[in-house]
C-alpha positions in Angstrom: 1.9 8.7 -14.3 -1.8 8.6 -14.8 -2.5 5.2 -13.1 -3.9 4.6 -10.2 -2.9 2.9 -7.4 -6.1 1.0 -7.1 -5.7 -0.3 -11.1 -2.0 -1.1 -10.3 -2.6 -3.3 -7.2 -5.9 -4.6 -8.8 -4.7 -8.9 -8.8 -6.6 -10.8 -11.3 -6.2 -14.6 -10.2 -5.8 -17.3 -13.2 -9.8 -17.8 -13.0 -10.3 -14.1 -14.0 -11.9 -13.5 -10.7 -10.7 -10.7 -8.0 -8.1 -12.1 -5.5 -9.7 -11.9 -2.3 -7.7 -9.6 0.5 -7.8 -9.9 3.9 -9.6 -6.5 4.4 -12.0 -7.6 2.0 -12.7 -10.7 4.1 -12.7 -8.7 7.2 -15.3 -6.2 6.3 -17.6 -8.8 4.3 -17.9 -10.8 8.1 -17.8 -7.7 10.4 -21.5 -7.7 11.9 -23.0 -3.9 12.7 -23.2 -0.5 10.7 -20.8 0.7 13.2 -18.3 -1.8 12.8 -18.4 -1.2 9.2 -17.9 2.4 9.7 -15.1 2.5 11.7 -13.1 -0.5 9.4 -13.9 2.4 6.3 -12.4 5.6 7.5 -9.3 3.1 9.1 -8.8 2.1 5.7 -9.8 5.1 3.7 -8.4 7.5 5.7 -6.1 6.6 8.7 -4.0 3.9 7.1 -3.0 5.9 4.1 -1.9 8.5 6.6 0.1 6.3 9.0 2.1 4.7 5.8 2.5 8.1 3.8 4.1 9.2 7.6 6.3 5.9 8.2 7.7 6.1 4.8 7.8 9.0 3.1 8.1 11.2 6.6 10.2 9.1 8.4 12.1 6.0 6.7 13.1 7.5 3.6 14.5 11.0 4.8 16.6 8.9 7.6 17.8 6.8 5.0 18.4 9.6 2.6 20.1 12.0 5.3 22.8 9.2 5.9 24.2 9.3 2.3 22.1 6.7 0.5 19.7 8.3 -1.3 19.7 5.7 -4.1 18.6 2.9 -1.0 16.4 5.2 0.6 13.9 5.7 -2.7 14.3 2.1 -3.8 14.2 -0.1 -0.3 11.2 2.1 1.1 9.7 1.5 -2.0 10.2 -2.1 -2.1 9.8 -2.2 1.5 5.8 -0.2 0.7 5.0 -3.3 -2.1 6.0 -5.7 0.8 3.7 -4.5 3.7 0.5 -5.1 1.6 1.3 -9.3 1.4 0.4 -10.0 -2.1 2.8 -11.0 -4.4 0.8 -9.7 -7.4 0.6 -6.5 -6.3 4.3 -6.2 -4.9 5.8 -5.0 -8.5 3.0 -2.6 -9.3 3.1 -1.2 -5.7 6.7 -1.0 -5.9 6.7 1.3 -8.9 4.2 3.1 -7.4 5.8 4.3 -5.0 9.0 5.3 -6.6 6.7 7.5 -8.7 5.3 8.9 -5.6 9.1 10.0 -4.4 10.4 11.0 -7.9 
């Protein structure tokens, strides 16, 4: 698949403008350099790691392992598109990962 995650989760409201996220909001109030910093590499770098980890290192080889292999590629994927609260992303995000197992 030559999408990218960011083009697939990209949420266009009905006004044509960019849905705000939360992390959006957060960073846009957050006062210093430093806090600004730290919220990047979390988001760039840490959080990326920790999900890759939880679901693709942990959740879907447990669930696999037991005999469901079918449930562990489509509930962790579903499960993935959940986690990031916004409905118009969920589908996208959903596929997404499924791509990312398969």
């Amino acid at each position: 698949m030559t999408i990218t995650a960011e083009a697939i989760a990209l949420a266009i409201t009905r006004t044509g403008e960019a849905a705000d996220q939360p992390a959006i909001k957060v960073l846009q109030v957050s006062v210093g350099l430093g806090e600004r910093i730290c919220f990047g590499i979390a988001s760039v770098l840490v959080v990326p790691v920790a999900e890759e980890s939880l679901f693709r290192g942990i959740l879907y080889p447990f669930i696999k392992q037991r005999g469901y292999p079918l449930l562990a590629l489509v509930g962790t994927s579903v499960l993935f598109g959940l986690i990031h609260v916004n409905l118009m992303s969920l589908v996208p995000l959903t596929f997404f990962a499924i791509d990312s197992v398969i």
